[in-house]
C-alpha positions as CSV (number, residue, x, y, z in Angstrom):
1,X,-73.3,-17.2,110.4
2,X,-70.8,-18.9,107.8
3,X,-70.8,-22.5,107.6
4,X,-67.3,-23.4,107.2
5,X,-65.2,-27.0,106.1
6,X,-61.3,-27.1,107.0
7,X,-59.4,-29.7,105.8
8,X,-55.8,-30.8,107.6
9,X,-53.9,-31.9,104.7
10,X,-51.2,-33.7,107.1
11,X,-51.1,-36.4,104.6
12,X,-51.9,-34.6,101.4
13,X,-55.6,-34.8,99.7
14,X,-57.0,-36.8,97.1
15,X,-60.5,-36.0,95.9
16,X,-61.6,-39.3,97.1
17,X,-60.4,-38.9,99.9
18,X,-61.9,-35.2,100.4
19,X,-65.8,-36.8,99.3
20,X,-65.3,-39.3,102.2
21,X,-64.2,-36.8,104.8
22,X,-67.5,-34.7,104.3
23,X,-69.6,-38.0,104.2
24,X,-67.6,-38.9,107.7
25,X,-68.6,-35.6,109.4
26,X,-72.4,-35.9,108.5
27,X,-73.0,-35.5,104.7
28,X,-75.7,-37.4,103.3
29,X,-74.5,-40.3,100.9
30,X,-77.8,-40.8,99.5
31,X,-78.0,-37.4,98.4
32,X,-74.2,-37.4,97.0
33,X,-75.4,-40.4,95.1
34,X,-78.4,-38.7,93.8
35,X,-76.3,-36.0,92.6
36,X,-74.2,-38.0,90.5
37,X,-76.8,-39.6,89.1
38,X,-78.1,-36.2,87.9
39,X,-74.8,-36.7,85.6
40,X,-75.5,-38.1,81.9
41,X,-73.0,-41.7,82.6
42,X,-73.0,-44.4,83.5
43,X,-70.3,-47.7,84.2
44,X,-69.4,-46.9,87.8
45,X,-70.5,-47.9,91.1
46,X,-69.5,-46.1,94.9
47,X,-69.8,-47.1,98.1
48,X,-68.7,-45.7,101.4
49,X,-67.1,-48.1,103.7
50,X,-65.6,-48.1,107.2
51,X,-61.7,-48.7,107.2
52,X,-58.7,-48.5,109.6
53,X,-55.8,-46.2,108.2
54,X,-52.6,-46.4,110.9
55,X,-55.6,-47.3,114.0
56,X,-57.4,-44.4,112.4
57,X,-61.0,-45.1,111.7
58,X,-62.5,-43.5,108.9
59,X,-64.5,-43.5,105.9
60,X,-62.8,-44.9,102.2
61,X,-65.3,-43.5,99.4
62,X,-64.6,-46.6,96.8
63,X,-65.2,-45.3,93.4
64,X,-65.2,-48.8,90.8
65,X,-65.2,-47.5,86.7
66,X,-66.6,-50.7,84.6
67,X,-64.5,-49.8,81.5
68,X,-63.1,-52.1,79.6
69,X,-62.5,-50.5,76.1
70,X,-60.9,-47.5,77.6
71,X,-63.5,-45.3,76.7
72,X,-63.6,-43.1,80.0
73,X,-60.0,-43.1,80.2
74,X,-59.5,-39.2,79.5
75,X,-61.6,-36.2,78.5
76,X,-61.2,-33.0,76.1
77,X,-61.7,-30.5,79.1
78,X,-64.7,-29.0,76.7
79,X,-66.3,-32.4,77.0
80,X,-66.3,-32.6,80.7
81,X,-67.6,-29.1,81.1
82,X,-70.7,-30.0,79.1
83,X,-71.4,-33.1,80.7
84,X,-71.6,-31.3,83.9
85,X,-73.2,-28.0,82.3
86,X,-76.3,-30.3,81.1
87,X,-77.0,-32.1,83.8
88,X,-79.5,-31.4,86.4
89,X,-77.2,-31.5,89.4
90,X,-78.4,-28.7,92.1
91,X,-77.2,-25.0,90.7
92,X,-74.2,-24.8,93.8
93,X,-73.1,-28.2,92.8
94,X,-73.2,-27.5,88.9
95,X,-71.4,-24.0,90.0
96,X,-68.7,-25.5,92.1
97,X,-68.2,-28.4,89.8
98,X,-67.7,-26.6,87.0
99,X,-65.3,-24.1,89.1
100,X,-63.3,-26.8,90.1
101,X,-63.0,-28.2,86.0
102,X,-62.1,-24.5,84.5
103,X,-59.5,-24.2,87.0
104,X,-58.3,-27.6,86.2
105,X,-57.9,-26.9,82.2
106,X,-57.0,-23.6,82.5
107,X,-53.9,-25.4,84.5
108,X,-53.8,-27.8,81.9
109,X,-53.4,-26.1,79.2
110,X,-50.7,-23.8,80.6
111,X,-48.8,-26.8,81.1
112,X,-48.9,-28.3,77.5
113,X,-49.6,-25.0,76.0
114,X,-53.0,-25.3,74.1
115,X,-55.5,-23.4,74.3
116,X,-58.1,-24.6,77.9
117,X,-61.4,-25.8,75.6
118,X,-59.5,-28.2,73.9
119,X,-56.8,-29.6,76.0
120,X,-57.1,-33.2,76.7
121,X,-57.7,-34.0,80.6
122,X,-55.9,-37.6,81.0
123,X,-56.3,-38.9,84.8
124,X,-58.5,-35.7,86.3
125,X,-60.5,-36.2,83.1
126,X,-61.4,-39.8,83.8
127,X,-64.8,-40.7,85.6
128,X,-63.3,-41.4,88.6
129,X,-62.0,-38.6,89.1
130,X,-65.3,-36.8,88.0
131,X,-67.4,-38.6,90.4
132,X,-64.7,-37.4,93.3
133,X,-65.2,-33.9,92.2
134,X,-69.3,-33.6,91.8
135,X,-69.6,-36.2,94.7
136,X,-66.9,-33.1,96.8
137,X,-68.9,-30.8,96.0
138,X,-72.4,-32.3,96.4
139,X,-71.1,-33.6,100.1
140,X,-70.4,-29.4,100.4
141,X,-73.9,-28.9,99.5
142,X,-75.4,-31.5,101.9
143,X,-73.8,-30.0,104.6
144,X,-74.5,-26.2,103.2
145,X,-71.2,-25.2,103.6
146,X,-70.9,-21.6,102.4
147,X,-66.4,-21.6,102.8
148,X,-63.4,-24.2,102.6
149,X,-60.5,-23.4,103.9
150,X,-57.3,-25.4,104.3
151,X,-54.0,-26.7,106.3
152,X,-50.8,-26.6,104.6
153,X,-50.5,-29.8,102.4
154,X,-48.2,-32.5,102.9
155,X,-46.6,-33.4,99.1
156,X,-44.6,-36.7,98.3
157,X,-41.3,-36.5,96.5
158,X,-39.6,-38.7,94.0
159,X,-41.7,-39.0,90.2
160,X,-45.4,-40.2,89.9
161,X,-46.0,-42.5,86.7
162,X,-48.8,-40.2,84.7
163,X,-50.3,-40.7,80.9
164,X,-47.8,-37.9,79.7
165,X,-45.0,-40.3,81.4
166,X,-42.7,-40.0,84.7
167,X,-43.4,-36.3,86.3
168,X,-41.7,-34.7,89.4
169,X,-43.5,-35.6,93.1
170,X,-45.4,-33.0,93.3
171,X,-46.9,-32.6,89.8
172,X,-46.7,-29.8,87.1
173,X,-50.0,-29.2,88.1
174,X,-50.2,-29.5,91.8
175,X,-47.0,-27.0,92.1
176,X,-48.7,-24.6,89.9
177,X,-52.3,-24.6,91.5
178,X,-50.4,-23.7,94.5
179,X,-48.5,-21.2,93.2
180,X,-52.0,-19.5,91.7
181,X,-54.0,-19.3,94.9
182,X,-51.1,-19.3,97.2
183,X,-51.4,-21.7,99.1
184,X,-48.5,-23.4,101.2
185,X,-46.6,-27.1,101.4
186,X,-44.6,-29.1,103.2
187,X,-42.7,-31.9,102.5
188,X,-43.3,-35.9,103.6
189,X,-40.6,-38.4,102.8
190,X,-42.7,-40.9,100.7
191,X,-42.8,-41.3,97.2
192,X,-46.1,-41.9,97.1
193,X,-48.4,-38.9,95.1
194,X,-50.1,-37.8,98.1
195,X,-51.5,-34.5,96.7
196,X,-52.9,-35.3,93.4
197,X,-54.6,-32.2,90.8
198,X,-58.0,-33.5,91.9
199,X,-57.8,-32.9,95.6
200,X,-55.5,-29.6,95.1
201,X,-57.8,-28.5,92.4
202,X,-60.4,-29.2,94.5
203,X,-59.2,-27.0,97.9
204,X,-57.4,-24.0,96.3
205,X,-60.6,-23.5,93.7
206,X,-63.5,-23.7,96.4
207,X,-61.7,-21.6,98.8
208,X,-61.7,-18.2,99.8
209,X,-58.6,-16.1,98.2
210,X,-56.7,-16.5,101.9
211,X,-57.9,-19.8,102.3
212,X,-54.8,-21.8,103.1
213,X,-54.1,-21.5,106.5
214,X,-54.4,-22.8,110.3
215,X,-58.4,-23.7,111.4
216,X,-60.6,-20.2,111.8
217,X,-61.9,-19.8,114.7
218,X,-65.3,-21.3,114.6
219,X,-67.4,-23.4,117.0
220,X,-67.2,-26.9,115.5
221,X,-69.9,-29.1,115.3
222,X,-68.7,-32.3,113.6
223,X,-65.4,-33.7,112.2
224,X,-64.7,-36.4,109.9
225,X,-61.7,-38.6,108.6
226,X,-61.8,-39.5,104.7
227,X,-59.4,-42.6,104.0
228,X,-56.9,-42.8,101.2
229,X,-56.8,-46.2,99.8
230,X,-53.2,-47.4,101.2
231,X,-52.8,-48.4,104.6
232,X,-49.4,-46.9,106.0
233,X,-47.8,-47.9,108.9
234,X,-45.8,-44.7,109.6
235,X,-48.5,-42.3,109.5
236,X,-52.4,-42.6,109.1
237,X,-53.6,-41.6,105.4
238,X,-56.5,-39.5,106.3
239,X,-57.7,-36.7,105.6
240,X,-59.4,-34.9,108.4
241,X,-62.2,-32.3,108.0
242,X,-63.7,-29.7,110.8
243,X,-67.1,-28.3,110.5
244,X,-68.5,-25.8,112.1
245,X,-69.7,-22.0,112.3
246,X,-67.8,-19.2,112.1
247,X,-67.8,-16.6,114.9
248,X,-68.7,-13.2,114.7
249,X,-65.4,-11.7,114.8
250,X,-64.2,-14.2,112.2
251,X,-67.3,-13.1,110.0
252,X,-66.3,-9.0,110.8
253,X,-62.9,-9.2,109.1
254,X,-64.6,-9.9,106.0
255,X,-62.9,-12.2,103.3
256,X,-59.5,-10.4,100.9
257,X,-60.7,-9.7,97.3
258,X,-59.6,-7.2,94.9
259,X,-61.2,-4.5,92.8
260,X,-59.7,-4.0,89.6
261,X,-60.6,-0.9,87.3
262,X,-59.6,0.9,84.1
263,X,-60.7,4.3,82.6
264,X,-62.0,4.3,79.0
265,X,-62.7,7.4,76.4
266,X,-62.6,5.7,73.3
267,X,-65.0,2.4,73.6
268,X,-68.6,1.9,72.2
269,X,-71.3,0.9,74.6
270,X,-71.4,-2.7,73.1
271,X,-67.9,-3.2,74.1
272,X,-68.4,-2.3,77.7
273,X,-71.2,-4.6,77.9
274,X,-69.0,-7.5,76.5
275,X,-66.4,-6.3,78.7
276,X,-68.7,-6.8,81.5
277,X,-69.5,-10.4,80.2
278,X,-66.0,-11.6,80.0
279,X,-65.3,-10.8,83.0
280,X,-68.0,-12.3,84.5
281,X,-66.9,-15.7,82.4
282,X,-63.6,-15.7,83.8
283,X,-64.4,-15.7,87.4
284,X,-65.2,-12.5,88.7
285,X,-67.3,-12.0,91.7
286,X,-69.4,-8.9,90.1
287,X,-68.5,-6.5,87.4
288,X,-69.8,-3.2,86.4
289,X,-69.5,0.1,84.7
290,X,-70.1,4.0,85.9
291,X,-69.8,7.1,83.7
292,X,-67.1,9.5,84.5
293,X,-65.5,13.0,83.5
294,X,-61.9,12.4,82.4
295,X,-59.6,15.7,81.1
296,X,-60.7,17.8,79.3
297,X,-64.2,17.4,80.1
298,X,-64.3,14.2,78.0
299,X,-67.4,11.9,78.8
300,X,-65.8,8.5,79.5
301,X,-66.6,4.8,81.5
302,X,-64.6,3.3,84.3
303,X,-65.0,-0.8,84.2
304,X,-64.4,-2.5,87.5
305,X,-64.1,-6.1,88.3
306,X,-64.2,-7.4,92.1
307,X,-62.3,-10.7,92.2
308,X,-60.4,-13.1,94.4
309,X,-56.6,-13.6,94.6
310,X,-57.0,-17.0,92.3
311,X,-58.8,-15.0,89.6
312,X,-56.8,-11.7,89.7
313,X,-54.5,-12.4,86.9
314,X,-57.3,-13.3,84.1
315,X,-59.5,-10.6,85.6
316,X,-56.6,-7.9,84.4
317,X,-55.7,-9.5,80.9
318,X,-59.7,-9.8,80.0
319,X,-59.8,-6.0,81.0
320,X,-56.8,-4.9,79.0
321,X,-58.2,-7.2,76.0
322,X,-61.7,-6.3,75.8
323,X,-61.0,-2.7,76.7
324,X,-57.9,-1.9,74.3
325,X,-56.5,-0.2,77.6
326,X,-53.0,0.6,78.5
327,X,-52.9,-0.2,81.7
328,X,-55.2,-0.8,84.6
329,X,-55.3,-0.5,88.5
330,X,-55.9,-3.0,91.2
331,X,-56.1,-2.3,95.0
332,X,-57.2,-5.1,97.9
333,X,-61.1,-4.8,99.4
334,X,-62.9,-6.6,101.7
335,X,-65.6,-8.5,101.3
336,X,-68.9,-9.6,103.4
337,X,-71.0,-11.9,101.4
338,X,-74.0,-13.1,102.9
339,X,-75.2,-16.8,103.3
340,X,-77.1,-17.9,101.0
341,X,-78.9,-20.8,99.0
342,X,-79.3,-21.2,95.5
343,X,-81.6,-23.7,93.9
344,X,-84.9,-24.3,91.8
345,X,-88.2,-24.8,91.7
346,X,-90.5,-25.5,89.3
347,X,-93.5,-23.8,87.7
348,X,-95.7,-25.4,84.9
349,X,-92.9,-27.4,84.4
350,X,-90.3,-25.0,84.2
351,X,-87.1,-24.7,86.0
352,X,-86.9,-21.1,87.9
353,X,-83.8,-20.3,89.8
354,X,-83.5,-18.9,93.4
355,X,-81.0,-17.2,95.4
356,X,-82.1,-16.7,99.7
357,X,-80.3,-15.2,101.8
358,X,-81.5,-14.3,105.6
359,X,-83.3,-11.4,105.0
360,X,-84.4,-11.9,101.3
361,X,-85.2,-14.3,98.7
362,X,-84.9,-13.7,95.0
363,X,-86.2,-15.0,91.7
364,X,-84.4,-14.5,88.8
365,X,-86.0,-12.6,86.6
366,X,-84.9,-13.7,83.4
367,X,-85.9,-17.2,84.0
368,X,-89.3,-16.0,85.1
369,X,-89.6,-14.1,82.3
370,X,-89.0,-16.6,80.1
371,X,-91.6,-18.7,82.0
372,X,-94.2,-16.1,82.0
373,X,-93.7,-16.3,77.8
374,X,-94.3,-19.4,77.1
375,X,-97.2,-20.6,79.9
376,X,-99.5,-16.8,79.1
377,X,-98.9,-15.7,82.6
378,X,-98.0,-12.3,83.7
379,X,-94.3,-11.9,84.9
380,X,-96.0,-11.0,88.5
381,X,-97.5,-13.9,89.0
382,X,-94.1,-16.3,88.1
383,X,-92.6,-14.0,90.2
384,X,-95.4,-14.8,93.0
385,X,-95.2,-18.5,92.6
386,X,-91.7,-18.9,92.4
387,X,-91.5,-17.3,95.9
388,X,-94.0,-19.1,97.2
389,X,-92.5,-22.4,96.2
390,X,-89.4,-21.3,97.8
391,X,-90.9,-20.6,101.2
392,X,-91.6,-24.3,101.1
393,X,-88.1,-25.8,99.0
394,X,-87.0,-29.1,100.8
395,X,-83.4,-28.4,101.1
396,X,-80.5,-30.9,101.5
397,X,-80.3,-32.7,104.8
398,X,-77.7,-31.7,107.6
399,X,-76.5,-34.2,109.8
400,X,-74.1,-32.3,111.7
């Protein structure tokens, strides 16, 4: 069964606004606070409050940044990934977190035209906006949501007043994360920035490569209204989220990917395995390589990438770069990923990951290796206690 969080975007999405839906429908606050702790900063404070939006009740996530000197006001995008990279946040959240940043500098520097490392993240780089995107995604976790999906979502008009000056309503980067991951608009006559890079970043990154779209059919089993932080009298600013479990038939149509391949004659061995590693790095769901015969009997490689919609265009320039090829081929698959869980446990002092699904759990090897080499123990034993301590993990409270 797939856990699943759709938002309805009626009145656009914020990424405050999204952290306060989930903690609406039943996400633990106390463990989205000890997530962000987990985060090497301080000078903030947040608080969940109950609020009125239009006769709306719902929850407004108040997010205060003590700054005075202007010291958290923006963020090389390299600086943010670390941040989150060494902290101890649980691995999904780390993983989402980080998803949600690359996508945001890769935007970024499209936009300005540097390269993504170095480009200098201005309003989704301040604190504020990276407590709304680890506090997102830790809510996710709370709740174990395996997919987001997505309404259609309502966009302002008119400029918004940025760092970089007065931009069009909807942003450079709003317009272009929907134009990456497809996902659809609509237009509400305010001038207000309803859909800001944060919650857009937030959606179109987390979500499944046809994410945007009315709710799946699912049995629901909580819902929850996330409050922006002005009160209009038109329309209420919420942001509604459903929760629930996907059905079977939703779960046997499998989720739109795409398998991307090239045949190669001329490579050495170490550039198929950095081939394999870049693409990994730029977002794709698994990568591999199988010997072929090409013409004229010649021994030869085929590399083949499986990737989403939102990763399909670097997925084919890493191929043609790291390969050398001149062209490559793409067709759509379908997908059935399993539920799963990913998070640690600790032997001796050491952190070992974990991925369990239904039917299996697994250690990864690497890290129990690494264990096993610096405590005397034999790799089968790690292995042993790893899995053991699994069996018992605590995991994140559900409320729903």
């Amino acid at each position: 069964m797939t856990r699943v969080a759709w938002f309805q975007c009626a009145a656009g999405v914020a990424g405050d606004m999204a952290m306060a839906s989930l903690v609406d429908a039943g996400a633990d606050q106390f463990f989205v606070m000890n997530e962000l702790g987990a985060l090497d900063v301080d000078g903030w404070a947040l608080t969940f409050e109950r609020v009125q939006r239009c006769g709306v009740s719902a929850t407004w996530a108040n997010v205060v940044v003590h700054d005075h000197d202007g010291e958290h006001a923006h963020r090389p995008a390299g600086n943010v990934l670390d941040l989150i990279d060494r902290s101890s946040l649980t691995p999904r959240v780390k993983a989402r977190s980080l998803r949600v940043y690359e996508t945001l500098a890769q935007v970024e520097a499209l936009i300005h035209g540097v390269p993504a490392d170095s480009v200098e993240l201005h309003e989704v780089g301040a604190l504020d906006s990276i407590i709304d995107i680890v506090g997102t995604c830790a809510a996710l976790e709370s709740l174990r949501i395996d997919e987001v999906r997505y309404s259609p979502i309502g966009v302002g008009h008119g400029v918004v007043r940025t760092a970089h000056g007065d931009l069009p309503n909807p942003s450079p980067a709003v317009t272009r994360l929907f134009a990456q991951h497809g996902s659809r608009s609509f237009g509400v006559d305010t001038t207000m920035e309803i859909a800001t890079p944060t919650g857009v970043a937030l959606l179109t990154t987390l979500s499944a490569a046809d994410g945007c779209g009315p709710m799946p059919s699912m049995a629901i089993t909580s819902t929850g209204f996330g409050a922006g932080t002005a009160d209009t009298a038109d329309r209420p600013n919420v942001l509604q989220t459903v929760i629930g479990d996907a059905d079977d038939q939703a779960s046997s149509e499998g989720q739109r990917a795409f398998e991307v391949a090239v045949n190669v004659d001329d490579v050495s061995g170490e550039v198929l395995a950095h081939a394999v590693s870049e693409l990994l790095r730029v977002g794709a769901f698994d990568a591999w390589v199988t010997p072929i015969v090409m013409k004229k009997g010649r021994p030869a490689h085929t590399v083949h990438a499986l990737c989403d919609d939102a990763h399909h265009e670097p997925v084919r320039s890493i191929m043609l770069a790291t390969t050398g090829s001149l062209g490559i081929r793409s067709h759509e698959v379908r997908r059935w990923p399993q539920q799963r869980d990913e998070f640690t446990v600790t032997v001796d002092g050491f952190e070992i990951r974990i991925k369990q699904s239904e039917f299996r759990t697994k250690v990864e090897f690497d890290d129990a290796a690494e264990v096993a080499a610096r405590t005397g123990k034999s790799v089968r034993e790690v292995l042993a206690l790893a899995e053991h301590l699994a069996s018992v993990y605590d995991r994140p409270p559900s409320n729903s």
